[in-house]
Every structure is written in structure tokens, then in C-alpha cells.
C-alpha positions in Angstrom: 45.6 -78.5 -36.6 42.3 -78.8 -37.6 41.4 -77.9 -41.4 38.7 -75.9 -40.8 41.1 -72.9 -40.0 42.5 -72.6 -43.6 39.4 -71.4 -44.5 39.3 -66.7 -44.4 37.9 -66.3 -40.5 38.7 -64.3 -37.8 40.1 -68.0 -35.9 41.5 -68.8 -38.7 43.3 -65.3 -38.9 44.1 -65.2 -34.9 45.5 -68.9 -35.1 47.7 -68.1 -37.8 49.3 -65.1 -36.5 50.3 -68.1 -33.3 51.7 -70.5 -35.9 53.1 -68.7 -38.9 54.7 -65.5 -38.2 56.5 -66.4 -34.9 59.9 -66.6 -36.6 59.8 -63.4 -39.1 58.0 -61.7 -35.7 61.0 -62.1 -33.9 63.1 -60.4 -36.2 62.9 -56.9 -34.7 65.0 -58.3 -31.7 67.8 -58.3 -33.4 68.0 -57.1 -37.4 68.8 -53.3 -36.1 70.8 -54.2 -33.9 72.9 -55.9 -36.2 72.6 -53.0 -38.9 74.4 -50.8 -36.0 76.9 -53.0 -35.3 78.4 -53.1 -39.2 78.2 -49.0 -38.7 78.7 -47.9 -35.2 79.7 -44.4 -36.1 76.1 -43.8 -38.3 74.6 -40.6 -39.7 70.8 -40.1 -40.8 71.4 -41.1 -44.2 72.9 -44.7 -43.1 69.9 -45.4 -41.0 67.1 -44.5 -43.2 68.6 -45.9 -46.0 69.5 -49.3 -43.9 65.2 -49.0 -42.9 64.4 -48.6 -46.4 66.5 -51.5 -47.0 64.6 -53.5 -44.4 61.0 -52.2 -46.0 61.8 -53.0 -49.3 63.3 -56.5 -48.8 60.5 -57.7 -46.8 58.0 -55.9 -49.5 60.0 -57.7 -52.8 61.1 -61.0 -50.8 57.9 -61.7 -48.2 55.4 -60.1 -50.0 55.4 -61.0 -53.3 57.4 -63.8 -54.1 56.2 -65.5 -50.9 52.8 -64.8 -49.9 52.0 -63.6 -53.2 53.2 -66.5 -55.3 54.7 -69.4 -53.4 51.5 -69.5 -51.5 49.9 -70.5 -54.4 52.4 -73.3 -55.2 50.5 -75.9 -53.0 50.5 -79.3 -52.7 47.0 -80.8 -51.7 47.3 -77.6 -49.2 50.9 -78.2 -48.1 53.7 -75.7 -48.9 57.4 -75.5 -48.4 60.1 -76.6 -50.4 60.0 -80.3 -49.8 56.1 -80.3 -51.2 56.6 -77.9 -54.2 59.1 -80.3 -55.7 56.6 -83.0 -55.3 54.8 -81.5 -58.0 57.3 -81.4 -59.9 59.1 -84.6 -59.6 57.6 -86.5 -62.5 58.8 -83.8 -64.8 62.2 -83.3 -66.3 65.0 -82.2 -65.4 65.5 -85.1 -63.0 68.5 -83.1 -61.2 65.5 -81.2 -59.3 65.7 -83.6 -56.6 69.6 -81.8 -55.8 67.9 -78.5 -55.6 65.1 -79.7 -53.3 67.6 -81.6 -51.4 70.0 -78.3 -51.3 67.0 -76.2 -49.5 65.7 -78.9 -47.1 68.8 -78.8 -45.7 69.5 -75.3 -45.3 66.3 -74.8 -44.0 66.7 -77.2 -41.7 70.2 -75.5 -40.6 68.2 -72.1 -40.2 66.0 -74.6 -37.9 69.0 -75.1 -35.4 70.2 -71.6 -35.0 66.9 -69.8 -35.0 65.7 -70.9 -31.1 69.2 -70.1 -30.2 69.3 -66.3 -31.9 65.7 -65.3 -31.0 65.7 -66.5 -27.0 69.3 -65.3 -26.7 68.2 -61.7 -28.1 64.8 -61.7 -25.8 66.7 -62.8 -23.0 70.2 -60.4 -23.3 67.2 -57.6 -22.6 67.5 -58.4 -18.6 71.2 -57.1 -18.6 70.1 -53.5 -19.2 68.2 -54.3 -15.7 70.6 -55.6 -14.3 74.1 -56.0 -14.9 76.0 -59.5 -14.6 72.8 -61.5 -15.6 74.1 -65.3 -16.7 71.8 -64.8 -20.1 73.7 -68.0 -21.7 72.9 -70.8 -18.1 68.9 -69.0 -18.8 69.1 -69.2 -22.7 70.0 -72.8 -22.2 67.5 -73.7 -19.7 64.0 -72.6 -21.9 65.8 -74.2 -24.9 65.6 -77.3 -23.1 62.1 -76.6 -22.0 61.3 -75.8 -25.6 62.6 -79.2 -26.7 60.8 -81.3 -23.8 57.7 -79.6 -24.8 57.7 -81.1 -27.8 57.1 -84.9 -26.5 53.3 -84.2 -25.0 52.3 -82.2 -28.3 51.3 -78.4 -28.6 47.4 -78.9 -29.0 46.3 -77.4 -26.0 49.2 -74.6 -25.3 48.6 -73.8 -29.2 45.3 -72.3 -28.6 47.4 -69.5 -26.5 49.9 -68.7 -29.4 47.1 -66.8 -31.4 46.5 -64.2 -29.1 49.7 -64.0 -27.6 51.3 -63.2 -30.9 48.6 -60.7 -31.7 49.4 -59.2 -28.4 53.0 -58.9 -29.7 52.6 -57.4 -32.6 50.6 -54.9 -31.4 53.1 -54.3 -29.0 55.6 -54.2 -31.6 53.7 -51.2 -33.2 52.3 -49.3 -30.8 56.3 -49.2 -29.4 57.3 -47.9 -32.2 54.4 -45.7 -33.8 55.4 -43.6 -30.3 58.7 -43.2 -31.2 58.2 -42.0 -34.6 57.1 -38.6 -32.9 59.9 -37.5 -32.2 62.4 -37.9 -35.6 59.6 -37.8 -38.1 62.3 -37.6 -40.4 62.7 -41.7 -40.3 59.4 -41.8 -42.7 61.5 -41.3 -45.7 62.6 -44.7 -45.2 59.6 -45.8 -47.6 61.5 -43.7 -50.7 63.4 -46.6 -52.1 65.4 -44.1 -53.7 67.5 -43.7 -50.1 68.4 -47.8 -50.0 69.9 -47.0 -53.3 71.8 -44.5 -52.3 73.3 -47.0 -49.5 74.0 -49.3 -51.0 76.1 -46.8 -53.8 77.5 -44.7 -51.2 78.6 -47.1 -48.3 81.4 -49.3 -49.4 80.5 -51.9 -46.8 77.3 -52.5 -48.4 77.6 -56.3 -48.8 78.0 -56.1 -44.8 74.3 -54.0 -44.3 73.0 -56.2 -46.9 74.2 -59.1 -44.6 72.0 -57.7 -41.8 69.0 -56.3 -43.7 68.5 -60.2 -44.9 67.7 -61.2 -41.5 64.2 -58.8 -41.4 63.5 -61.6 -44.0 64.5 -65.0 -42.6 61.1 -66.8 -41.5 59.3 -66.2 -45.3 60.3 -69.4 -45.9 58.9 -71.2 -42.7 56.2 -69.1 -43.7 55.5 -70.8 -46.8 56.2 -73.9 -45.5 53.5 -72.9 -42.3 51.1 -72.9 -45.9 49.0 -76.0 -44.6 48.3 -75.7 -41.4 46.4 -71.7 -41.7 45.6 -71.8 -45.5 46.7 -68.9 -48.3 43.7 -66.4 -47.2 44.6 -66.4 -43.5 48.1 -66.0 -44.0 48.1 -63.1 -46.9 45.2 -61.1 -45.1 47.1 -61.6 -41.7 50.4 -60.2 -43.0 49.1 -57.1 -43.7 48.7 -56.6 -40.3 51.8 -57.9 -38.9 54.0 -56.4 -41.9 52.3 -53.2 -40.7 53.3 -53.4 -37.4 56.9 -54.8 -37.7 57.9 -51.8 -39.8 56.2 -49.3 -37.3 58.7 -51.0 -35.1 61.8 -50.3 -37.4 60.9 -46.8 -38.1 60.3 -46.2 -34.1 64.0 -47.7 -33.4 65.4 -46.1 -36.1 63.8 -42.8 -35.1 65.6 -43.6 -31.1 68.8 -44.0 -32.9 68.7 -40.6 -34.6 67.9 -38.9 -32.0 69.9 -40.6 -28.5 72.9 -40.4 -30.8 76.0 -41.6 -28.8 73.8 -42.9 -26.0 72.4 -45.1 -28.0 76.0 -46.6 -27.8 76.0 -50.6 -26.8 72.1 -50.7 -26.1 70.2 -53.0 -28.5 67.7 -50.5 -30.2 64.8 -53.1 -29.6 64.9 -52.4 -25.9 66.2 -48.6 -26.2 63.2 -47.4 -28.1 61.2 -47.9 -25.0 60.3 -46.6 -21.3 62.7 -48.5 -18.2 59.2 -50.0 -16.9 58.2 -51.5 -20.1 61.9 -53.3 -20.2 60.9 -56.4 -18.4 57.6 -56.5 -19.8 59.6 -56.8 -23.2 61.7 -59.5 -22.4 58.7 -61.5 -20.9 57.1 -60.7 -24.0 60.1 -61.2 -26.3 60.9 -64.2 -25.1 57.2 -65.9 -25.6 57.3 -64.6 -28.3 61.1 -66.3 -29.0 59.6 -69.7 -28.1 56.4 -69.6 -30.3 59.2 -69.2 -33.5 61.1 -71.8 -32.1 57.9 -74.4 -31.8 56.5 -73.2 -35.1 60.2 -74.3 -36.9 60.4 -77.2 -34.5 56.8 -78.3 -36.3 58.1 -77.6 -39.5 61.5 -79.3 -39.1 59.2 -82.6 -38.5 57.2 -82.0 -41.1 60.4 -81.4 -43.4 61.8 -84.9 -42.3 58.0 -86.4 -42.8 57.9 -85.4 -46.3 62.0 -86.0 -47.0 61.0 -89.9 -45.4 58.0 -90.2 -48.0 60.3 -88.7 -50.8 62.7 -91.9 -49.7 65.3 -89.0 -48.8 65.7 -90.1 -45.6 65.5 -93.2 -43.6 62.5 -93.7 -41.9 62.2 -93.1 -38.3 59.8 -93.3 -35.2 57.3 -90.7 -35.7 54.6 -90.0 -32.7 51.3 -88.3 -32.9 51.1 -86.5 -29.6 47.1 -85.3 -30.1 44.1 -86.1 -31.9 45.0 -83.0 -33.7 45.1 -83.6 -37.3 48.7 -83.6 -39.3 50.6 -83.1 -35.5 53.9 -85.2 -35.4 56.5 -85.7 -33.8 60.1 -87.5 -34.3 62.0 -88.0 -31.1 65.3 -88.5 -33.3 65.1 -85.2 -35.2 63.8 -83.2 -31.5 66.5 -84.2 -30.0 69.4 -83.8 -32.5 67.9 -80.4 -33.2 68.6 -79.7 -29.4 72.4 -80.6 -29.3 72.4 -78.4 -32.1 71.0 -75.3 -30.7 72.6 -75.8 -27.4 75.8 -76.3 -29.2 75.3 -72.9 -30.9 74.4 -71.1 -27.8 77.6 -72.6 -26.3 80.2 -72.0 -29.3 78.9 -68.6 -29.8 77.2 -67.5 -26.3 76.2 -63.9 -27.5 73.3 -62.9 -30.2 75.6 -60.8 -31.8 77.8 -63.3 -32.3 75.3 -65.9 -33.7 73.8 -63.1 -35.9 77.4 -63.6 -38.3 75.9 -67.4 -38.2 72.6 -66.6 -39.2 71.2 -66.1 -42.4 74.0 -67.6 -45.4 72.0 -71.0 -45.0 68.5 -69.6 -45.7 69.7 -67.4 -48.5 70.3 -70.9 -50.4 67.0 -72.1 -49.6 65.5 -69.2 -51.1 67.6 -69.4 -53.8 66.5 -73.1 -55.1 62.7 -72.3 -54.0 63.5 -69.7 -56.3 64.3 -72.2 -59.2 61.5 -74.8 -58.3 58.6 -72.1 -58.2 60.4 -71.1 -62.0 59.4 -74.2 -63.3 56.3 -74.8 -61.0 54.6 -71.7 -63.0 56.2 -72.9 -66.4 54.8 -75.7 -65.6 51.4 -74.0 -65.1 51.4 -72.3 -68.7 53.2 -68.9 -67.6 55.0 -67.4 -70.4 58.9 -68.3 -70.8 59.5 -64.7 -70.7 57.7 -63.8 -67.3 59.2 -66.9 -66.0 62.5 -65.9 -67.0 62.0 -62.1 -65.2 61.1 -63.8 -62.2 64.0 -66.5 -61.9 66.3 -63.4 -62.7 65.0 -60.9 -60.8 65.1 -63.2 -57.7 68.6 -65.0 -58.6 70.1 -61.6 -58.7 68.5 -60.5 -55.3 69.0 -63.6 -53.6 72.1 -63.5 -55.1 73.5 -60.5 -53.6 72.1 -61.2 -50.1 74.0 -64.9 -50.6 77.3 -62.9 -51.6 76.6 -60.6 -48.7 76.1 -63.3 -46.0 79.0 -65.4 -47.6 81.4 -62.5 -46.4 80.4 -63.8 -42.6 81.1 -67.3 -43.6 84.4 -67.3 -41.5 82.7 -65.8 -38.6 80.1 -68.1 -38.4 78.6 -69.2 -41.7 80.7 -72.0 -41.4 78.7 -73.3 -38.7 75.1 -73.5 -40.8 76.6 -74.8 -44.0 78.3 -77.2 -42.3 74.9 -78.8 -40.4 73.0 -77.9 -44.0 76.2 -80.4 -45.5 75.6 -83.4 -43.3 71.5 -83.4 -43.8 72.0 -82.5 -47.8 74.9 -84.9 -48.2 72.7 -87.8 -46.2 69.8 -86.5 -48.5 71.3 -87.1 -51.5 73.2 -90.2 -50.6 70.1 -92.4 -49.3 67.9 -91.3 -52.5 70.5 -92.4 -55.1 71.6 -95.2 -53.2 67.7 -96.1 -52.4 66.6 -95.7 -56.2 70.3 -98.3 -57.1 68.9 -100.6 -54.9 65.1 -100.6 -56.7 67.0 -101.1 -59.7 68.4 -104.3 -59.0 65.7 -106.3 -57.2 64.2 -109.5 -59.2 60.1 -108.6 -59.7 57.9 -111.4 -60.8 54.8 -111.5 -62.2 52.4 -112.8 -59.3 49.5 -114.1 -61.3 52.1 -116.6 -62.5 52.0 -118.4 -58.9 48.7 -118.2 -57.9 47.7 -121.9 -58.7 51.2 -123.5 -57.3 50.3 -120.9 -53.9 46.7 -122.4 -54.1 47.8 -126.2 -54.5 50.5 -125.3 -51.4 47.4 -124.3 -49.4 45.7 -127.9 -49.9 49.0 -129.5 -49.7 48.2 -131.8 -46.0 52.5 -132.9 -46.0 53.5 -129.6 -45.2 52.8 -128.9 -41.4 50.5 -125.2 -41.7 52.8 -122.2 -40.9 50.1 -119.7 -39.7 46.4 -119.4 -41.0 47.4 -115.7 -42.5 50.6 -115.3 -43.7 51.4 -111.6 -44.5 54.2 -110.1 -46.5 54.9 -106.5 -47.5 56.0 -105.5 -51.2 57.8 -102.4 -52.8 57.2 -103.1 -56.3 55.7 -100.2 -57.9 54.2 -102.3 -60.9 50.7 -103.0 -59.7 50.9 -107.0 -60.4 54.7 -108.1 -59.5 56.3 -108.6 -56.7 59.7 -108.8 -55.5 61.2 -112.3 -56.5 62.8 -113.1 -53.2 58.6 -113.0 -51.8 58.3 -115.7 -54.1 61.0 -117.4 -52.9 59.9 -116.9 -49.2 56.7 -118.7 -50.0 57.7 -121.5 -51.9 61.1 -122.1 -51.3 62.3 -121.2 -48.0 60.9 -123.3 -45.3 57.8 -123.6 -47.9 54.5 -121.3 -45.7 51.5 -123.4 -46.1 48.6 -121.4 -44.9 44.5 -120.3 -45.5 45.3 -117.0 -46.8 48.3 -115.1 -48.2 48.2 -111.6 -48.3 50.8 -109.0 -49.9 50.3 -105.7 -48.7 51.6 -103.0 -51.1 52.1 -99.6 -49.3 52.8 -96.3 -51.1 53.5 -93.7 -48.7 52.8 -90.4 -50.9 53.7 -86.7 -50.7 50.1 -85.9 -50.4 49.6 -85.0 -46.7 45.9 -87.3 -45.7 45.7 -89.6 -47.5 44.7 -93.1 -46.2 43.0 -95.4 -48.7 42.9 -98.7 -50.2 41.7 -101.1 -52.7 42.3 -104.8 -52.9 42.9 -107.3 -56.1 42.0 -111.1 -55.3 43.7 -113.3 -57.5 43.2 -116.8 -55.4 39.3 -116.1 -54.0 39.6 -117.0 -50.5 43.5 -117.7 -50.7 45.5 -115.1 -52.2 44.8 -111.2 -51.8 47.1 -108.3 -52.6 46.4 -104.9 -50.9 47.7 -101.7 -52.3 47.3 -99.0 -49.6 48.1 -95.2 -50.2 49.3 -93.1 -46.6 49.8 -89.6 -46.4 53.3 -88.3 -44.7 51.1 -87.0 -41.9 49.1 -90.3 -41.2 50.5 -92.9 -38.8 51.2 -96.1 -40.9 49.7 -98.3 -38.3 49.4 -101.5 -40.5 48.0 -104.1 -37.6 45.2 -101.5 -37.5 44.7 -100.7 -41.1 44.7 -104.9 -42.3 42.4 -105.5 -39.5 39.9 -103.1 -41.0 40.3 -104.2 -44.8 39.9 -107.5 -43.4 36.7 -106.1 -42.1 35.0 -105.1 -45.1 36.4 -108.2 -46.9 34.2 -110.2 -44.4 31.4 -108.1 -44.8 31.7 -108.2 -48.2 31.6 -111.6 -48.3 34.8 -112.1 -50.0 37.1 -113.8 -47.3 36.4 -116.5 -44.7 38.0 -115.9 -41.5 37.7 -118.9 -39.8 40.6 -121.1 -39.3 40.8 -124.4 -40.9 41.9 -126.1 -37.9 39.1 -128.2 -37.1 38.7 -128.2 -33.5 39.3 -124.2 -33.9 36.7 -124.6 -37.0 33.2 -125.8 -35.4 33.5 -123.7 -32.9 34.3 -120.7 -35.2 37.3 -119.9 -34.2 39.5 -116.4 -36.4 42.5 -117.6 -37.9 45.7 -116.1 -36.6 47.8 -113.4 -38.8 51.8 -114.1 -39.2 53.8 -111.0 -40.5 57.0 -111.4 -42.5 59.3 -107.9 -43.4 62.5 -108.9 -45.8 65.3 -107.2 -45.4 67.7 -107.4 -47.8 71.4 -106.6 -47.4 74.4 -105.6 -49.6 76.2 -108.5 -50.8 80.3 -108.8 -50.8 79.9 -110.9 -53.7 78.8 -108.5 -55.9 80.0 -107.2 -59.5 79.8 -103.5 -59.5 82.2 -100.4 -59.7 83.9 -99.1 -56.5 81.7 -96.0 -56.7 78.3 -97.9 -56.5 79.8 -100.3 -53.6 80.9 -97.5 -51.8 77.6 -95.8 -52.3 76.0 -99.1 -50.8 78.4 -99.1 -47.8 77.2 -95.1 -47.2 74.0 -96.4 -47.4 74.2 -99.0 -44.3 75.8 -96.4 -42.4 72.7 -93.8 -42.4 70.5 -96.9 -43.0 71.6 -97.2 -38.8 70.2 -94.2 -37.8 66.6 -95.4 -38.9 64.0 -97.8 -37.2 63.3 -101.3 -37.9 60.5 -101.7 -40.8 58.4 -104.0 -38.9 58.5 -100.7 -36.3 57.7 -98.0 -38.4 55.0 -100.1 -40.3 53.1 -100.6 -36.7 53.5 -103.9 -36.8 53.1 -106.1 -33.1 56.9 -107.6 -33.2 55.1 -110.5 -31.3 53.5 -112.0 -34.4 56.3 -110.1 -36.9 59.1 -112.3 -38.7 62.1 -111.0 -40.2 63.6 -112.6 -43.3 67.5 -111.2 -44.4 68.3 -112.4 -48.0 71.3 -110.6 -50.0 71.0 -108.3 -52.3 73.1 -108.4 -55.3 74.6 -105.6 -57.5 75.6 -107.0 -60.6 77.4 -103.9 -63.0 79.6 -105.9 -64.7 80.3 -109.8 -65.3 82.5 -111.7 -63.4 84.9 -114.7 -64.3 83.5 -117.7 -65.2 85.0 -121.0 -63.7 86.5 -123.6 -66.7 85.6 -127.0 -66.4 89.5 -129.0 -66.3 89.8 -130.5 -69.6 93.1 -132.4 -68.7 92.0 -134.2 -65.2 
């Protein structure tokens, strides 16, 4: 998406309504339905207090800690989880990376029920047509066309989210502003003073609490939604929708106090309105279902993006659909994401019975957001004692919702933590096994080689191995370089050749960026390029060498020509050779049975990802691939004795 909608417009405010709100939007489809279904027997007091519940959650929860204070958590413009602890990863405590590891996850689990919940909920709307309608065969089918979407990008259909949305939430309002009428009595729902009173007086509370949470469940896709809209479109555009979603909960709370027992079995959502309107709302509903379920689909790539960048996760193929700045795509997480939800729509086939599913994941991630926004604004100077009211005031919150969604965990809950286990575990695994590995590669200083690389340049016994020879280094000390690139060059099958080139790539947390500079140690021989790439650019490294290569030229610091002479007088460019080392865990290392088995964990998810020489955009043609051992070394091993008595 284009940057020039994060700036306050009426676009800018339209667009984000398409691509931020589509998931807490949806929530009217199902949150009283669920509060009914813990109280089926309800008086007045249970449903204004449950509304007032609903109000006052989304008011403490979206409203001020999100869009009032997370949205100013940015990084470079990004939000979400993933890029607030990318601030704060050079600063201690070092176990942050656990919490922001914990609420990627979970997040990601709220990714996989969501589309199943929300097009379920619109869908289950056509039985009050007609009875006998197979919901789950047409639940199924738009998931799929939800996930196939995804391949050809959402540039152009994007444009129609904006005012779809905004149709829907005026829809949403008007809907249930008419129903207000007629049980005016629902307006003391904004008294706080009746919630309390639930929550004293109901003994179930824990299991209303569990419901009211999911009014609240997209705040944190909407602070993750922070880059692509901007802070001032988003906090000026949920005024409007926060208007109109509670107009909706006071109109379907107002049907419920007055149909009584023929409100009995009907979702509220579809009851609070006239028989003719009913299909309308499930066309509308269920638009309105798949705009949520693209808008966490875009963040769940963006999530894995930034995770890759973090080295969290393996790197894998990531496409760029459009010309559409920061629009991504990762065919492995699209498509795991879709066995999920149709697995969810299959093991628990009713809304109802996905709601007990939905919501114990997110409740985490709001929970460790909570504790990296605590020392994001102690980091910014805020006083320890304001810092300390907020981390309490929103553990305690968050706390009770977590307790109160933890009492669903065997009907459902299971199901989330579970998925949120397998990404958080694989999180935490390639990080610590990643940063192990770091710690025992050789570096070498490479100014100490230049003159034996420049004398293997002139040297006419060894047959020339390609006129560039190109190698790619991880070192994150500006001059060294990994000592088994040494050892390419001059040991192994010794590469004479015009140039030598070491490309240095840091791929950052900051979204854009795409810059270089270059040190020449050898003039005309020996160049080493550090580039910086942003988790939303496409590392295309043919492209980008091509262009420094360019402005080296043009500069008049590098001589393209190859030094073949019959390729030389008539001008001929020299041709580039790429070489990626990959190094492997060696049996014959010395190390504890935790860090080897930490290695072996670390092949295993290291299969899931895609070559190197593939996700740097290299042409596999000209590419070659070197494996050397890599060598933990904890402890010393025996020594063999020389025989003293032969």
C-alpha cells in the first residue's frame, strides 16, 4: 500500500476502514451470541450488564492501550508485536525475545481460527432462510477462495474494501440505532456501575468474561495494520466504527429484552432485523468476513517477514504479487494457514463451537504486548511509577480475561495453544540454535589477505575460475569474514579471478530499507559490499550487484572488462560466478547433549526453508554451492599419545 495514505485524509480514512478494522468489525456476528449462550435463561440486568461489559472492554482494551498508546510504539511506521520488540532488542533484559516469540505465535494462532469463526457466523445466517442449508461444504468453499486469492495479490480488489467496510458499518448502526427504540432501557449499558454488578452477582462470570473478550480480538491486528494506514487514520476512523459497533450491541441487546423466549436459538445478529434484510446481511456479513480474513492473512506474512529478519524463522519464498509497496506474499505460510482453518471448520463445524476455541490465544498476545509496550515507554523516559500502573492495570485485566478463556481450554482452547506451541516452540528453537551457530564460526580479519588474493589474481599457473567470483558473508564485524570464505579462495580448488567480491547483507527490521555502500580494499580486485534490506523488500541480489556494479563503473572505480584477451579488444564484460557456503553440523563435535540436540532440532526446521542461493535471488545457473562442517567445540576431547614403547 502506497505511503501516502498514512498521512490524515479522507482516502487515507476510507482505506483504512478496508484494511484495519475488518476483523474487530466482524465481531458483532458472533460476541452476543456467545454472551446468550453462557446464560440462556437471561433477565435485564444480565444483558445490560454483559453490554456494558462489551463497551467498556473495547473502551479500556481498544481504545486506550491500543490506539491510544501502542499506536505510538512504531517502528519506522510499522506496528505489531514483532516490530515493537525491535526497538527494544538491543536493550536488556535479553529474555524479551521469549515474550515476543510468545505473542507472534499466538497471534498467529488467532490468524487460523479467525476466517473460520467470522465466515462460519456470516454464513450460519442462510439457515434462518432456509432450513437444512450445508453452511460447513459453503464455509469451506470461500475459505478456499480466500486462500487462492492470495497468490495474484489484493492491489486491485483492495481499492473495494474501503467502501465496502464503510458500507458495513453503517449498516451495523443504522441496524441497531432502530432497535434501540423500542427497549430504551438498554442505554444504561454505558453506566459501568451495571458490569460491576455482573460480574459480583453472576457466579459464572469468568464464562461472560470469556465472551465479552471476543468484542476485543482484532485490537491487536489492529496495531499490527499500524503501517499500512498510519496512527491518524486509524484513531480518527475508530471513532466512527467504535460508534457504530456499539449502536449494534445496544440494538441486539434491546431485541433480546424485548422477543424474550423467541429470541430462543436465533443468533441476535440476524434477529435484530427485518426477514428481507436477512440475506442482505449474510451477503454483507460475509464480505465483510473475508475482508478480516485477508487483512490477518497480510498480517500473518508480514508477521513471518519480520520473525525471518529477526532470524526467528527460516527463510522462505516470499512473492511480491503488485507494484504495490510492502505487498508480500509467502506461499508456505498461505497454505499452511489454510489446512489450519479448514481443519478448524472441520473438527468443530459450528460457530458456536469454535467460539470456546477462540480467544485464550490472543489474550496471551495481549498480555506480552502488554509487557513490551512497559518497557517501550520506560524506555522513552516515562516515570517507573506510571509505567508500573500501566503494566498492572493491564496484567490484571488481561489477566482475568486469560483466566476466563482458560476455563474453555478443554472445549477448544486446546486447539489454539496448541498451533501457538508449534510456531512459538519453532520460534524459539531456530533463534537460540541460529545465535549457537554464530558463535562458533572462525572470522578473520580480511585486510590480512588482500595482497596474497591480489598475487592469486596475477598468478598465470592457476587456470582462471570466473572473471567475478562472488561470495556472501554473515559476519557482523564490518572488516572479517567467515574463515571457511578464506579457505574457499585460497585453499579449496584455489579461485583465480579479476575481481572478488564479498557481499555483506543485513536484512533489518526496518520495513524499506534498500541501501548500500562499498569498502575497496584491492582497487580493481577485491571489493566488499555491505547492503541493508528492509523485511518488505525483495532481496533480489543478481539485480542489486548489477546496479552497484553500475555506479562502480561510473564512478570509475572498477574495470569490467574481462582479461581474457580475445574477449578484451573487443571489450568484452567479464562473467560473475556466485558461491553460497553452507555449513552443516558436524558428528565430530565436542559439545553437551543439550546443544547437539538443539543443532539436530535445528536441521529439522532448517527443511522447511528455501535454499539461500533462492531466497537471495540468485540465477542457480551461474550459483555454486560449497558444504563445509561446522564444528561445536564445548568441551575438549581426548588427545591421542604418541606409543612410547613401539
Amino acid at each position: 500500500m502506497k505511503s501516502g495514505i498514512r498521512k490524515l485524509s479522507a482516502m487515507g480514512l476510507l482505506v483504512t476502514m478496508g484494511i484495519v478494522f475488518g476483523d474487530i468489525g466482524t465481531s458483532p456476528l458472533y460476541v452476543m451470541k456467545a454472551i446468550v449462550g453462557v446464560n440462556p435463561s437471561f433477565d435485564s440486568k444480565y444483558i445490560i450488564g454483559a453490554i456494558s461489559c462489551v463497551i467498556w472492554t473495547l473502551t479500556l482494551q481498544t481504545s486506550v492501550k491500543y490506539v491510544m498508546i501502542a499506536l505510538r510504539a512504531d517502528n519506522k511506521g510499522e506496528g505489531g508485536i514483532l516490530s515493537l520488540y525491535s526497538i527494544l532488542k538491543k536493550f536488556p533484559p535479553k529474555w524479551l525475545y521469549l515474550i515476543a516469540a510468545i505473542g507472534a505465535s499466538t497471534l498467529i494462532a488467532d490468524g487460523v481460527i479467525t476466517p473460520a469463526i467470522t465466515v462460519t457466523s456470516a454464513v450460519e445466517g442462510l439457515s434462518i432462510v432456509k432450513d437444512g442449508i450445508p453452511v460447513v461444504p459453503i464455509v469451506i468453499a470461500i475459505i478456499i477462495g480466500i486462500f487462492l486469492m492470495q497468490q495474484a495479490g489484493t492491489g486491485k480488489i483492495g481499492k473495494f474494501f474501503g467502501p465496502f467496510m464503510l458500507v458495513w458499518f453503517l449498516f451495523l448502526g443504522c441496524i441497531g440505532a432502530c432497535n434501540i427504540a423500542d427497549c430504551p432501557e438498554v442505554l444504561r449499558a454505558f453506566n459501568p456501575w451495571y458490569a460491576f454488578r455482573l460480574l459480583i452477582d453472576y457466579p459464572g462470570w469468568f464464562m461472560i468474561l470469556g465472551a465479552v473478550f471476543l468484542c476485543t480480538t482484532g485490537a491487536e491486528a489492529l496495531y499490527s495494520d499500524l503501517g499500512h494506514c498510519g496512527r491518524l487514520n486509524i484513531s480518527v476512523s475508530w471513532v466512527f466504527v467504535k460508534v457504530m459497533l456499539i449502536l449494534n450491541y445496544l440494538g441486539q441487546g434491546a431485541w433480546l429484552l424485548t422477543s424474550g423466549d423467541n429470541s430462543a436459538g436465533m443468533n441476535p445478529f440476524y434477529g435484530i432485523m427485518p426477514g428481507e434484510l436477512v440475506i442482505p446481511a449474510v451477503i454483507l456479513s460475509t464480505g465483510a468476513a473475508i475482508i478480516a480474513s485477508q487483512a490477518l492473512l497480510s498480517g500473518s506474512f508480514t508477521i513471518f517477514s519480520e520473525a525471518i529478519s529477526l532470524n526467528f524463522f527460516p527463510r522462505l519464498k516470499v512473492k511480491y504479487p503488485s507494484d504495490e509497496k510492502g505487498q508480500l506474499y509467502i506461499p508456505a505460510v498461505n497454505w499452511t494457514l489454510l489446512g489450519g482453518c479448514l481443519l478448524t471448520v472441520v473438527l468443530f463445524k459450528t460457530s458456536s463451537a469454535m467460539e470456546a476455541a477462540y480467544g485464550l490465544a490472543i489474550t496471551v498476545t495481549m498480555l506480552m504486548t502488554t509487557v513490551l509496550l512497559t518497557m517501550y515507554l520506560r524506555h522513552k523516559g516515562v516515570s517507573k511509577w506510571i509505567c508500573g500502573l500501566f503494566l498492572t492495570a493491564y496484567s490484571v485485566l488481561e489477566g482475568v480475561f486469560f483466566i476466563a478463556n482458560a476455563s474453555k481450554f478443554m472445549h477448544g482452547g486446546w486447539y489454539t495453544l496448541l498451533l501457538a506451541g508449534v510456531v512459538g516452540v519453532s520460534m524459539v528453537i531456530w533463534r537460540n540454535a541460529t545465535k549457537m551457530r554464530r558463535s562458533f564460526i572462525d572470522y578473520r580479519r580480511l585486510s590480512d589477505y588482500a595482497g596474497i588474493i591480489a598475487e592469486l589474481k596475477d598468478e598465470k599457473e592457476i587456470p582462471r575460475y570466473a572473471s567475478n567470483v562472488v561470495y556472501f558473508s554473515k559476519s557482523r564485524v564490518r572488516q572479517e569474514v567467515e574463515s571457511k570464505l578464506i579457505y574457499s579462495i585460497l585453499n579449496k580448488d584455489p579461485k583465480r579471478a579479476d575481481h572478488y567480491w564479498i557481499i555483506n547483507p543485513e536484512f533489518t527490521d526496518d520495513p524499506d530499507t534498500l541501501e548500500y555502500d562499498v569498502d575497496i580494499l584491492v582497487p580493481d580486485t577485491l571489493y566488499v559490499v555491505h547492503m541493508r534490506i528492509g523485511f518488505r523488500v525483495e532481496p533480489r541480489m543478481t539485480l542489486y550487484l548489477r546496479q552497484i556494479v553500475e555506479d562502480l563503473v561510473n564512478e570509475g572505480n572498477l574495470n569490467l572488462t574481462s582479461r581474457v584477451p580475445a574477449l578484451q579488444k573487443h571489450g568484452v564484460a567479464g562473467n560473475f560466478r556466485f558461491i553460497v557456503i553452507h555449513r552443516i553440523f558436524s558428528a565430530s563435535s565436542q559439545c553437551s547433549k543439550g546443544a547437539a540436540m538443539l543443532m539436530r532440532l535445528h536441521s529439522i526446521i532448517r527443511k522447511i526453508s528455501i535454499s539461500d542461493e533462492k531466497a537471495m535471488g540468485l540465477d542457480t545457473s551461474n550459483v555454486t554451492v560449497e558444504t563445509v562442517p561446522l564444528i561445536i567445540n564445548t568441551h575438549s576431547g581426548r588427545r591421542i599419545m604418541k606409543n612410547k614403547e613401539p
